[in-house]
KOLFIVEX-713450 format. One line per 5 residues: their letters; for each residue x, y, z of N, C-alpha, C. Coordinates in steps of 0.1 Angstrom, whole numbers, plus 5000, padded with zeros to 4 digits. Layout:
REM residues N
A> X:Y:Z:X:Y:Z:X:Y:Z ~ ...;
This chain:
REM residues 348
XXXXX> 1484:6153:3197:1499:6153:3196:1505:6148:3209 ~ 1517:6142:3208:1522:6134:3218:1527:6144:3228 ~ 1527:6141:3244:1532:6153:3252:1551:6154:3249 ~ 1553:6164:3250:1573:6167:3248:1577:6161:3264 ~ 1582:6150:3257:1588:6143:3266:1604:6152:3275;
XXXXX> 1600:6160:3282:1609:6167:3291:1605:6162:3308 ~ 1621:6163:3315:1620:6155:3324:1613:6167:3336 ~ 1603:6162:3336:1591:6176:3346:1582:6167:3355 ~ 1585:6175:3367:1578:6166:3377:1562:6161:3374 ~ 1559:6164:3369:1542:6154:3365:1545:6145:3358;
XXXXX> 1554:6145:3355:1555:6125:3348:1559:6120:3358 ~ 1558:6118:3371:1557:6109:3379:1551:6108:3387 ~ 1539:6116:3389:1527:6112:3396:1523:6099:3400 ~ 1519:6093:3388:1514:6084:3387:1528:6071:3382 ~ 1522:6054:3386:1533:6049:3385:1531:6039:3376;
XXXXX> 1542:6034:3364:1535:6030:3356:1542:6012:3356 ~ 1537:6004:3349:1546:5989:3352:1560:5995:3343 ~ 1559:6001:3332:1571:5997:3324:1574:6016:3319 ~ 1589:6010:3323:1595:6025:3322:1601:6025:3309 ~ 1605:6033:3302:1614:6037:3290:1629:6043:3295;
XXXXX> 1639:6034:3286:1649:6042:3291:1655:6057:3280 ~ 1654:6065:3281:1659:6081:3274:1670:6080:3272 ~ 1681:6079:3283:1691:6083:3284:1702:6076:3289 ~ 1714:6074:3285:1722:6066:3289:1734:6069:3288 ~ 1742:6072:3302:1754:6077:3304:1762:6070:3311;
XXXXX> 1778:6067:3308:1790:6067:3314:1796:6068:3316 ~ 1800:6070:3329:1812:6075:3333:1822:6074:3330 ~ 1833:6087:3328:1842:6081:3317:1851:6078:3334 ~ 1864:6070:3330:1873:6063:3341:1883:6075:3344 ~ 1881:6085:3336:1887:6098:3345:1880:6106:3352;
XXXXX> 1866:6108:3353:1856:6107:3360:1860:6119:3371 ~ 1862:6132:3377:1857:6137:3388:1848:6137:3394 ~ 1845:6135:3407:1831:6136:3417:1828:6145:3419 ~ 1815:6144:3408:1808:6157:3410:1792:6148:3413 ~ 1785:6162:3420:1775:6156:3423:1763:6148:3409;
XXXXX> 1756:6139:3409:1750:6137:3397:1738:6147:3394 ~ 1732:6155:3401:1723:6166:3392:1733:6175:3383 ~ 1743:6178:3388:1752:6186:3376:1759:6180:3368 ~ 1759:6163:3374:1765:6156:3359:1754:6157:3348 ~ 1739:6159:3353:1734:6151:3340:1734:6163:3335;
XXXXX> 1729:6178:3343:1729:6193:3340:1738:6189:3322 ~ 1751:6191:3326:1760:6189:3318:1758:6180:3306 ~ 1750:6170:3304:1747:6161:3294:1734:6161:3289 ~ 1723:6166:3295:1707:6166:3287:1707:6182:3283 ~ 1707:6181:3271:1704:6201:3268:1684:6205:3272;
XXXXX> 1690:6218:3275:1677:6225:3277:1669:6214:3285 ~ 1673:6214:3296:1670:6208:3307:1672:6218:3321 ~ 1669:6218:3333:1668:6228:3344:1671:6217:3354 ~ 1681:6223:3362:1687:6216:3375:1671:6210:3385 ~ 1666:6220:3385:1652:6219:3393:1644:6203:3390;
XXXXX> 1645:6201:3375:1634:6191:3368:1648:6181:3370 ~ 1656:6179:3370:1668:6169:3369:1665:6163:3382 ~ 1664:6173:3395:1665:6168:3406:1649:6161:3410 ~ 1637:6167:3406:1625:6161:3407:1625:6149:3401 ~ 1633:6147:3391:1633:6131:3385:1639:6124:3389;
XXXXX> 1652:6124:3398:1661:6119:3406:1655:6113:3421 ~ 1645:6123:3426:1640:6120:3434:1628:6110:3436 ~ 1623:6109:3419:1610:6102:3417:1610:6087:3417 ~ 1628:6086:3414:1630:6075:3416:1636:6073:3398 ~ 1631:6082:3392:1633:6076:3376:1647:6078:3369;
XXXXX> 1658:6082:3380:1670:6083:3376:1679:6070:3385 ~ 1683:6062:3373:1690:6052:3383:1708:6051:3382 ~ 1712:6043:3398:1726:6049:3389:1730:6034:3394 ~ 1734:6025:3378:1742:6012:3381:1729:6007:3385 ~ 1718:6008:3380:1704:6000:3381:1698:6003:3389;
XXXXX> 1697:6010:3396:1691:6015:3414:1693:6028:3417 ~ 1677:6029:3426:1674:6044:3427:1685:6054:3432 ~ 1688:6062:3435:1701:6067:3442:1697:6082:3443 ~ 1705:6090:3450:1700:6108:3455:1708:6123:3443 ~ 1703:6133:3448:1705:6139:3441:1723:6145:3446;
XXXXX> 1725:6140:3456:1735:6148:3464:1748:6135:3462 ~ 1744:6124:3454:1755:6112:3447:1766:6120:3440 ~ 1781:6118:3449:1792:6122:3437:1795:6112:3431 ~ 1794:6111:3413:1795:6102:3406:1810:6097:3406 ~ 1814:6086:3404:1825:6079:3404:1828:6074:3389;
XXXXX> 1839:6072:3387:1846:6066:3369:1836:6052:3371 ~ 1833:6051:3356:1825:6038:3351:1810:6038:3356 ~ 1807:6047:3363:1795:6048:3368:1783:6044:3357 ~ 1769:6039:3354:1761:6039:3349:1748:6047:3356 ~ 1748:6059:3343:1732:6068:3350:1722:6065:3337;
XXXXX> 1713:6063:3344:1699:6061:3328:1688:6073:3335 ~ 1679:6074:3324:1669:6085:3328:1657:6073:3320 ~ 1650:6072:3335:1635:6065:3327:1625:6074:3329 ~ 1617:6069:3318:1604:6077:3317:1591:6064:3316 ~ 1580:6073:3319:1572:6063:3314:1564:6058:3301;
XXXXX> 1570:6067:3295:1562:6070:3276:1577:6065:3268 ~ 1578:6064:3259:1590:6055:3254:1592:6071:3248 ~ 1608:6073:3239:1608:6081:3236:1605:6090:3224 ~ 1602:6100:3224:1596:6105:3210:1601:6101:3194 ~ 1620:6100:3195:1625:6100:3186:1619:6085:3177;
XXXXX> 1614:6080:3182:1606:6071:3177:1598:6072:3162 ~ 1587:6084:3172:1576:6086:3169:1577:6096:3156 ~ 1572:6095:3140:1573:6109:3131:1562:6116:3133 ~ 1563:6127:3133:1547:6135:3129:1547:6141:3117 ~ 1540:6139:3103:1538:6144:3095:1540:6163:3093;
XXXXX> 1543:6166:3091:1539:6181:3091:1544:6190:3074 ~ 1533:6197:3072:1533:6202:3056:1539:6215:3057 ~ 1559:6211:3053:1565:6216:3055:1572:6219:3041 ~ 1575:6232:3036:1582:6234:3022:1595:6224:3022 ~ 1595:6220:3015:1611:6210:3012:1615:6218:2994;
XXXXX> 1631:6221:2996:1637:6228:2984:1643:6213:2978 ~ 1632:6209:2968:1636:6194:2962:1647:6198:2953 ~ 1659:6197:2943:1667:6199:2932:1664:6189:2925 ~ 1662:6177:2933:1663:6167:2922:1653:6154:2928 ~ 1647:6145:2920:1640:6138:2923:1635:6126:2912;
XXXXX> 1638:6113:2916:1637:6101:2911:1629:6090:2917 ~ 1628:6080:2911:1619:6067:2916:1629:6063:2931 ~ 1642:6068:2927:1653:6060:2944:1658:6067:2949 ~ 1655:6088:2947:1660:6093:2951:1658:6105:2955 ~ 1660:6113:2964:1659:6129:2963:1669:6136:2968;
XXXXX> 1675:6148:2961:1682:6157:2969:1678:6174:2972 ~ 1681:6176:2983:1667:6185:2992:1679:6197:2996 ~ 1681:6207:2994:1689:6219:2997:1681:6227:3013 ~ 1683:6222:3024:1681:6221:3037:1689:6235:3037 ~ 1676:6247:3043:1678:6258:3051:1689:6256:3067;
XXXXX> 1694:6268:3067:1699:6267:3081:1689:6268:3094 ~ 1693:6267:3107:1680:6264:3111:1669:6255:3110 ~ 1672:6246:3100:1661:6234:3103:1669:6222:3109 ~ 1660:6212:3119:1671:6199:3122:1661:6193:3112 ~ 1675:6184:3112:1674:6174:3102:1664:6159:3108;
XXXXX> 1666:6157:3119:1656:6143:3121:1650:6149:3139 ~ 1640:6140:3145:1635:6143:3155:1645:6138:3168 ~ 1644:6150:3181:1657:6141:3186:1648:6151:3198 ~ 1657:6154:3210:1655:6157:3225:1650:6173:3221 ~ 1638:6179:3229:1639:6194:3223:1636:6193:3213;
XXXXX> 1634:6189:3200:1630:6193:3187:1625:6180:3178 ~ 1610:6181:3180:1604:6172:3182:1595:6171:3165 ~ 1591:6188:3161:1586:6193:3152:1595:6200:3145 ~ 1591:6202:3133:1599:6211:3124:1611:6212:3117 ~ 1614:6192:3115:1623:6191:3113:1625:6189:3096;
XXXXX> 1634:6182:3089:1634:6177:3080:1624:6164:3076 ~ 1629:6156:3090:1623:6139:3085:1607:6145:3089 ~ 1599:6151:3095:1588:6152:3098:1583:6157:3082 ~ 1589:6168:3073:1587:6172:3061:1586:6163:3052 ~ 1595:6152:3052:1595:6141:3046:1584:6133:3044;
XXXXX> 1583:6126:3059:1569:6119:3065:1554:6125:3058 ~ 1558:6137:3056:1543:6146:3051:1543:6146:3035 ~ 1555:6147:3027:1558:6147:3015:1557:6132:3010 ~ 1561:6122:3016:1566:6109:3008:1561:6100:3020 ~ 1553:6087:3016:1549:6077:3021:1557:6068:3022;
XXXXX> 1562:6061:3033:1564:6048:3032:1582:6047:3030 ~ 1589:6060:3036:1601:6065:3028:1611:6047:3036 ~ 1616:6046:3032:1628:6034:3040:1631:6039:3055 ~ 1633:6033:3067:1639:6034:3080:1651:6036:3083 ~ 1656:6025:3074:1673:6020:3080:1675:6016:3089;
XXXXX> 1674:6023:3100:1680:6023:3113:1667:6013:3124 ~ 1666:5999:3122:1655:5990:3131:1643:5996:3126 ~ 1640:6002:3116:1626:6004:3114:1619:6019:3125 ~ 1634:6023:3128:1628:6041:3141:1629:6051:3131 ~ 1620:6062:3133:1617:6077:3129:1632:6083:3123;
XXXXX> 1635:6078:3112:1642:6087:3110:1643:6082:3086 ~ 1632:6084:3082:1628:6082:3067:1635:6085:3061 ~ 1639:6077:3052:1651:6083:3039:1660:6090:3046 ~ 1668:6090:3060:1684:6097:3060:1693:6089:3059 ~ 1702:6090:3048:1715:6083:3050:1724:6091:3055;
XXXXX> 1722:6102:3060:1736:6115:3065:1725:6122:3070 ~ 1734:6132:3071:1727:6148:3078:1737:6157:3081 ~ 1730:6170:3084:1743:6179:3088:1736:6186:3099 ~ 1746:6197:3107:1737:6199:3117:1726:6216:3119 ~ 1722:6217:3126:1706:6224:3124:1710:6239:3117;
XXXXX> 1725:6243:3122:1724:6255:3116:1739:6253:3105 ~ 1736:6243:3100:1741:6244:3088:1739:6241:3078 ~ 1737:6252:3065:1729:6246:3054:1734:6238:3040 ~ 1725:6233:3033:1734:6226:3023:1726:6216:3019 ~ 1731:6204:3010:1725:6198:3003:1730:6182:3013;
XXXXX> 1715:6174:3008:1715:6163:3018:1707:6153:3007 ~ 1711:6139:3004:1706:6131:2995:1699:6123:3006 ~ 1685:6116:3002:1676:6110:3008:1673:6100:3002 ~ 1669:6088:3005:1666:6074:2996:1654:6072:2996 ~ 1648:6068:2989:1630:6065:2988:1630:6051:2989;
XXXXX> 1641:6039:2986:1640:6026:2983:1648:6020:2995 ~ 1645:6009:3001:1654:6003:3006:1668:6001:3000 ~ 1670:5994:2985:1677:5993:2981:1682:6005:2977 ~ 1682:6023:2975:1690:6029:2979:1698:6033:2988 ~ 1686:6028:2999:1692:6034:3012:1706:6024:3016;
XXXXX> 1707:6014:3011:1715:6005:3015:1728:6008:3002 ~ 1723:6010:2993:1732:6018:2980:1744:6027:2987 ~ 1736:6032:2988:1740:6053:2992:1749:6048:3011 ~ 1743:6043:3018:1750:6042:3030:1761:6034:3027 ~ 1760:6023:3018:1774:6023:3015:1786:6027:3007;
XXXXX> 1783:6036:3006:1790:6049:2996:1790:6056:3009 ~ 1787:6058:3019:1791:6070:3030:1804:6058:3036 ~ 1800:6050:3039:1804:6041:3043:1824:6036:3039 ~ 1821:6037:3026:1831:6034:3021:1846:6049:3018 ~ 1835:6057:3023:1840:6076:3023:1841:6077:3006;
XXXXX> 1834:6073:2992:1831:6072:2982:1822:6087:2979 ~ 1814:6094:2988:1808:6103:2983:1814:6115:2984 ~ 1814:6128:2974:1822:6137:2973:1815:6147:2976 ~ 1816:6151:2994:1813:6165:2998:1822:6176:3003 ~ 1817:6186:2996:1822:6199:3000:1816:6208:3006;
XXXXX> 1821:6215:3012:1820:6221:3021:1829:6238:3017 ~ 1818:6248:3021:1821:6263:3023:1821:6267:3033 ~ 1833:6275:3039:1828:6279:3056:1838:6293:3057 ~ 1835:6302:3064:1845:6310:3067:1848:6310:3081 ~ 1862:6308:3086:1870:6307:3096:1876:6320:3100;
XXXXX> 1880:6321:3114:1888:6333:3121:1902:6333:3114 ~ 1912:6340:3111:1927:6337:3108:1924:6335:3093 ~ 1938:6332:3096:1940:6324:3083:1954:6313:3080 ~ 1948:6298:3077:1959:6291:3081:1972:6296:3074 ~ 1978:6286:3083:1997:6287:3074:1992:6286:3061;
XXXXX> 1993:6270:3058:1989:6269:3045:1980:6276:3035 ~ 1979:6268:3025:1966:6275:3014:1959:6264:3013 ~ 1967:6255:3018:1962:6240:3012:1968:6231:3027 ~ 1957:6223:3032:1967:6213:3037:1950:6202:3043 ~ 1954:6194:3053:1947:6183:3058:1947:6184:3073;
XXXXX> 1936:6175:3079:1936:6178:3093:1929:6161:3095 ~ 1939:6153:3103:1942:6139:3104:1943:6140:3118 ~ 1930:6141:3125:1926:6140:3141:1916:6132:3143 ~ 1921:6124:3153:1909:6114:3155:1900:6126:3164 ~ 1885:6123:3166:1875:6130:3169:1863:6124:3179;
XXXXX> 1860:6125:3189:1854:6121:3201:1845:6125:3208 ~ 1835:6128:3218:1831:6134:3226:1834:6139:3233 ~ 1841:6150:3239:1847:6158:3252:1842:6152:3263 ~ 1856:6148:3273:1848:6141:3286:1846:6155:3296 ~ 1839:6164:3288:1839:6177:3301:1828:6179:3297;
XXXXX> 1820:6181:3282:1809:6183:3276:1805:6174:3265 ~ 1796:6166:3272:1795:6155:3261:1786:6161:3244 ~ 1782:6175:3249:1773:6180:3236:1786:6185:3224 ~ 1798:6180:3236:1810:6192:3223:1814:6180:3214 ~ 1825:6179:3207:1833:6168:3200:1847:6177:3203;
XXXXX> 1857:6167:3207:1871:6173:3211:1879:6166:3206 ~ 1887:6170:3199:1902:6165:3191:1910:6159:3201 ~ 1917:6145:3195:1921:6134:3203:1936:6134:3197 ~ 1945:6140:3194:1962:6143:3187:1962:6127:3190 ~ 1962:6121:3202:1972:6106:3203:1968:6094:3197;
XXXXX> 1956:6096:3188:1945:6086:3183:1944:6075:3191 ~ 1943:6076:3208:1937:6067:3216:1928:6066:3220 ~ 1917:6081:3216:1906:6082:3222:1902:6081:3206 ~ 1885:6084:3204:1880:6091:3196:1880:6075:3178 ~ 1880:6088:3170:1881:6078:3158:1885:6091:3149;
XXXXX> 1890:6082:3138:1898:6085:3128:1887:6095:3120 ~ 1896:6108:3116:1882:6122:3105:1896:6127:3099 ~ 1896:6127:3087:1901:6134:3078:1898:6146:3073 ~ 1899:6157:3070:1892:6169:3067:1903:6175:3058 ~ 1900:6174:3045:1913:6183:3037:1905:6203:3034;
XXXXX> 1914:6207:3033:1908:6220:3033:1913:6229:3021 ~ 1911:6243:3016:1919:6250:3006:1918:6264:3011 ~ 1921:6275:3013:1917:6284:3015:1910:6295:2998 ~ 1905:6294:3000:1895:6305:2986:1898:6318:2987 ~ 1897:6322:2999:1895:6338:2999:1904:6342:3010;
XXXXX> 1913:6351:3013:1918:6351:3025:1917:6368:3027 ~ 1907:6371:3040:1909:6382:3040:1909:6389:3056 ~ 1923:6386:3056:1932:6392:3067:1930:6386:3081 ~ 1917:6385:3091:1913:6383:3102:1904:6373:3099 ~ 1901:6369:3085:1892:6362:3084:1898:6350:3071;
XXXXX> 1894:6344:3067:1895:6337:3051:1882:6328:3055 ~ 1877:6327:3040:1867:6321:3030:1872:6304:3030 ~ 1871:6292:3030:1880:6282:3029:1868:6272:3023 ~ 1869:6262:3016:1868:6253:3011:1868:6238:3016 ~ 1861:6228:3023:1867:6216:3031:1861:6202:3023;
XXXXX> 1868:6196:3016:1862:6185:3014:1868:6172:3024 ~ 1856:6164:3028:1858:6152:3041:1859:6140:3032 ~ 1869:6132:3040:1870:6121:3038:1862:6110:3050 ~ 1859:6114:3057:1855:6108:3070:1837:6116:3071 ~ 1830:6115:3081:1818:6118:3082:1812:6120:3098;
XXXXX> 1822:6125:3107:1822:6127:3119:1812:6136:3127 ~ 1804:6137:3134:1799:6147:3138:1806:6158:3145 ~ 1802:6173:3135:1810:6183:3143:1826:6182:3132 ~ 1827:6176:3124:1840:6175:3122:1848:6184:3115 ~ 1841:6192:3105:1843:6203:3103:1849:6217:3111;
XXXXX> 1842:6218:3123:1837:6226:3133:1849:6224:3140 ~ 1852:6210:3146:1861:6204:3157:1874:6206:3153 ~ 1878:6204:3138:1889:6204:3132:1892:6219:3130 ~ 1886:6225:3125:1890:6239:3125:1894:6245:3136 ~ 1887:6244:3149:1888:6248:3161:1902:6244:3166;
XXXXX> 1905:6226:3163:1917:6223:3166:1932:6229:3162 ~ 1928:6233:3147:1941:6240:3145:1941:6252:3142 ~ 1934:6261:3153:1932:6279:3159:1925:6282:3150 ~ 1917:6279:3139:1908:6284:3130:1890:6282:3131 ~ 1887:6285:3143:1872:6282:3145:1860:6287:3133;
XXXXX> 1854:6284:3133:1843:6287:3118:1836:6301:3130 ~ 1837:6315:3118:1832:6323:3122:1817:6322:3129 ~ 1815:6328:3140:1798:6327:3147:1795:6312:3152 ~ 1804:6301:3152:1803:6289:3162:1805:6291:3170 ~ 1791:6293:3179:1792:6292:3194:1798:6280:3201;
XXXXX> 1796:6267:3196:1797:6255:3205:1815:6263:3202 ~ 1827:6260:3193:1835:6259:3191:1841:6273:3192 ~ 1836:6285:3197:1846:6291:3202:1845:6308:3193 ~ 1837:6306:3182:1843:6315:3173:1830:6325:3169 ~ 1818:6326:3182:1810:6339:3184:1819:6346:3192;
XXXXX> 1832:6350:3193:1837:6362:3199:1846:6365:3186 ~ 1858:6377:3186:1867:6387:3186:1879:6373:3190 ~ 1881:6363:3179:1894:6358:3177:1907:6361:3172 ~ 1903:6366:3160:1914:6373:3154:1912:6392:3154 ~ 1920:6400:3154:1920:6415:3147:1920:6422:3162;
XXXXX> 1919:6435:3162:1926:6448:3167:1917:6446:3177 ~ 1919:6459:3188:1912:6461:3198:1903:6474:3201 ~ 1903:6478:3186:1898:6489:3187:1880:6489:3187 ~ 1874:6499:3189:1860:6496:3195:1853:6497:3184 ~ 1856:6501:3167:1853:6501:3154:1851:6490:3151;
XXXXX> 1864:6480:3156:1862:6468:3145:1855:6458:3155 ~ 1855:6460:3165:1844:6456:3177:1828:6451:3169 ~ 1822:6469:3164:1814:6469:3162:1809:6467:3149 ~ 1819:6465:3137:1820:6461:3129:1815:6443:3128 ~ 1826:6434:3140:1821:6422:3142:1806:6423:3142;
XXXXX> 1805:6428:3152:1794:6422:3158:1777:6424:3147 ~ 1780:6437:3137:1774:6440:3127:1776:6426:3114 ~ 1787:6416:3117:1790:6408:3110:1777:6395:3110 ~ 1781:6396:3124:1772:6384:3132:1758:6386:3132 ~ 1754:6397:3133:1739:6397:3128:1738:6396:3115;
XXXXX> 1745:6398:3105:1740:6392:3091:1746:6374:3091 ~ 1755:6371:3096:1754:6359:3099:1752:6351:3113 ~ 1739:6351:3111:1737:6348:3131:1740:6334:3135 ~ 1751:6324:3126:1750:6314:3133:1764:6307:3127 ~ 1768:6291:3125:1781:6292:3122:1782:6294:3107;
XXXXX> 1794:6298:3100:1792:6299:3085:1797:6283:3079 ~ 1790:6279:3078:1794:6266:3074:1783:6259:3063 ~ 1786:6258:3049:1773:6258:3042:1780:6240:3033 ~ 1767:6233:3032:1772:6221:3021:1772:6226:3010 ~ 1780:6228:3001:1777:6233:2988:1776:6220:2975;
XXXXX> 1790:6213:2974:1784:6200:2966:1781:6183:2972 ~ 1778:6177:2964:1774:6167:2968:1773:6157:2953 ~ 1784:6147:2956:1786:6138:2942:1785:6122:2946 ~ 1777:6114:2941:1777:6102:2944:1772:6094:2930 ~ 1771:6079:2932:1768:6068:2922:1755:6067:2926;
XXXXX> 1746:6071:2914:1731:6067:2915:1732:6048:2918 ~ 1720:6046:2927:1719:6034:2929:1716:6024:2917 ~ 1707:6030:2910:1697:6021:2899:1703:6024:2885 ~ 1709:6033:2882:1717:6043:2872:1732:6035:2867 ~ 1736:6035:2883:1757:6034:2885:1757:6045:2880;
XXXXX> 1754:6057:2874:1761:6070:2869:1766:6076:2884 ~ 1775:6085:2876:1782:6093:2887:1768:6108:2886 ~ 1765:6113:2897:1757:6119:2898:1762:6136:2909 ~ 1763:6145:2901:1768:6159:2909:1760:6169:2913 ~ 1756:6174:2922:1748:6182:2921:1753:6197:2937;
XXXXX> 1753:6209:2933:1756:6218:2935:1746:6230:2940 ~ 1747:6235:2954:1740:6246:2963:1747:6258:2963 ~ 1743:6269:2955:1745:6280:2958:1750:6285:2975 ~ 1758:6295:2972:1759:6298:2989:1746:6307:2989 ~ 1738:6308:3006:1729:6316:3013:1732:6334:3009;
XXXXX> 1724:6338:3006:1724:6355:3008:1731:6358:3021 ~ 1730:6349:3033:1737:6357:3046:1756:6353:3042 ~ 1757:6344:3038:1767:6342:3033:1775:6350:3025 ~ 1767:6352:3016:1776:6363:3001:1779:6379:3007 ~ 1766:6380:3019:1769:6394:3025:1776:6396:3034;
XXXXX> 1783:6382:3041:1791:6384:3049:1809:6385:3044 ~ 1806:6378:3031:1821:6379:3031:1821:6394:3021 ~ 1811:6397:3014:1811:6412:3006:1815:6423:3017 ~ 1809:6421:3031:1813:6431:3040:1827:6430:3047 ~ 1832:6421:3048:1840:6415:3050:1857:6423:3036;
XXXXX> 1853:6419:3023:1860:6424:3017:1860:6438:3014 ~ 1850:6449:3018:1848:6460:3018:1856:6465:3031 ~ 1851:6463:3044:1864:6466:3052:1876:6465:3049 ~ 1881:6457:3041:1893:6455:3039:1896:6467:3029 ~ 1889:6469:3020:1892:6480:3011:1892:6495:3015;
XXX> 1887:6497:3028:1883:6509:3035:1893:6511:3047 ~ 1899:6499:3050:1908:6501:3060:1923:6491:3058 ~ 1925:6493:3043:1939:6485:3041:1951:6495:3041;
């Protein structure tokens, strides 16, 4: 097995003709100077100041093409890369005989009901145990897409802790099908999630363009002036509203990363137990030390954000039929909002 490409002082021992580039950052033109070991801190997850600066030093962090220190305050437009000497993993699939929850399966197609907690393709940190490595091990030869790199039959994805249903192509000619049906915003996903509050409405839309935050490039941050970012539509319904909390409904017109997450967050409704976005604390309700502990009894039956794919409708490639197909919500799900509506009955 290939070594996990993390930036650790023994990859530079030795010196090799040809480096890999990993990483590639820009300075945005608002830019404060801050020193570059805490810029990158800030942009490689699950990375250590300590290994950042050993790499900086080794020479393998360049800034604007050339070696530079760890004590550089970065400037707007700046270019930082991280070389290595092994190219990088996302490349590479590793097989692994992994349960996949098939629903449906054809000569050009599969659709796979993806646990929470699994990622979907191989990326920085999570190298094994993903989706596409289950794939790689289940199905030969699945389509690339993307130049022919590690990532088999995805035309979409969602992210690691959120579960739901995900359509996968076996043919080239699906994959090129089905992407353009994402492409065209033609396919009909919905979306279950429970949020803090509960909006004005019962019904409405969220028409924010969506971006990378220039403070944390891991976040996505709402752009109101549409000068930054790009265009996400997210229409929403509320299902269930119960009091500090509501149940809601989101079907996308757009396919943003985070966009779900970003948008809710944007208009004070963060998806209950998202950490990136705000909504693992005590947003909405009292201050009393009951319902304190009530939350937090919440959050261990849902330990992560509640955000589930539930349908998924699109035009078979080989067929043209319109094709629907539907995911139950999670047991942590149904028990969160059953406790959820029981409080309410015990303390209305």
């Amino acid at each position: 097995m290939t070594q996990n490409p993390e930036i650790q002082p023994d990859f530079f021992d030795e010196k090799e003709d040809e480096l890999f580039e990993h990483y590639r950052f820009v300075a945005d033109k608002g830019q404060s100077a801050i020193r570059l070991d805490k810029f990158l801190m800030d942009r490689i997850q699950n990375s250590t100041r300590s290994r950042i600066q050993a790499a900086i030093e080794a020479g393998s962090v360049q800034l604007n093409d050339k070696p530079t220190k760890n004590s550089y305050k970065i400037k707007p437009n700046d270019v930082v890369k991280v070389l290595l000497s092994q190219p990088p993993r996302e490349d590479v699939v590793l097989p692994e005989n992994i349960p996949l929850e098939i629903l449906y399966e054809d000569d050009d197609l599969l659709v796979v009901n993806k646990p929470a907690g699994m990622v979907v393709h191989p990326a920085y940190n999570n190298y094994n145990g993903t989706l596409v490595n289950a794939l790689a091990y289940h199905f030969q030869n699945l389509p690339t897409g993307r130049n022919g790199t590690g990532r088999p039959g995805l035309v979409h994805r969602i992210d690691k802790d959120t579960s739901g249903l995900l359509v996968i192509a076996k043919t080239e000619y699906a994959m090129a099908h089905l992407a353009k049906q994402f492409f065209d915003h033609s396919i009909e996903r919905t979306y279950i999630a429970v949020v803090w509050g509960q909006p004005d409405s019962i019904e409405g839309t969220v028409n924010v363009h969506l971006g990378r935050s220039e403070k944390d490039r891991r976040v996505v941050a709402a752009y109101p002036d549409a000068s930054q970012g790009k265009n996400a539509i997210t229409h929403y319904k509320v299902l269930k509203p119960m009091y500090y909390v509501s149940m809601i409904q989101c079907n996308l017109e757009t396919g943003r990363t985070h966009q779900i997450r970003a948008h809710m967050k944007y208009i004070g409704h963060p998806l209950f137990n998202d950490e990136t976005y705000g909504g693992n604390k005590i947003v909405k309700g009292t201050t009393f030390a009951k319902y304190a502990q009530f939350v937090e009894n919440c959050f261990k039956i849902m330990p992560r954000q509640a955000l589930h794919a539930k349908s998924l409708g699109f035009i078979h490639p080989s067929t043209k039929k319109y094709m629907q197909f539907e995911s139950p919500l999670p047991a942590e799900f149904t028990q969160l909002v059953e406790k959820w509506e029981k409080y309410l009955e015990a303390n209305g």
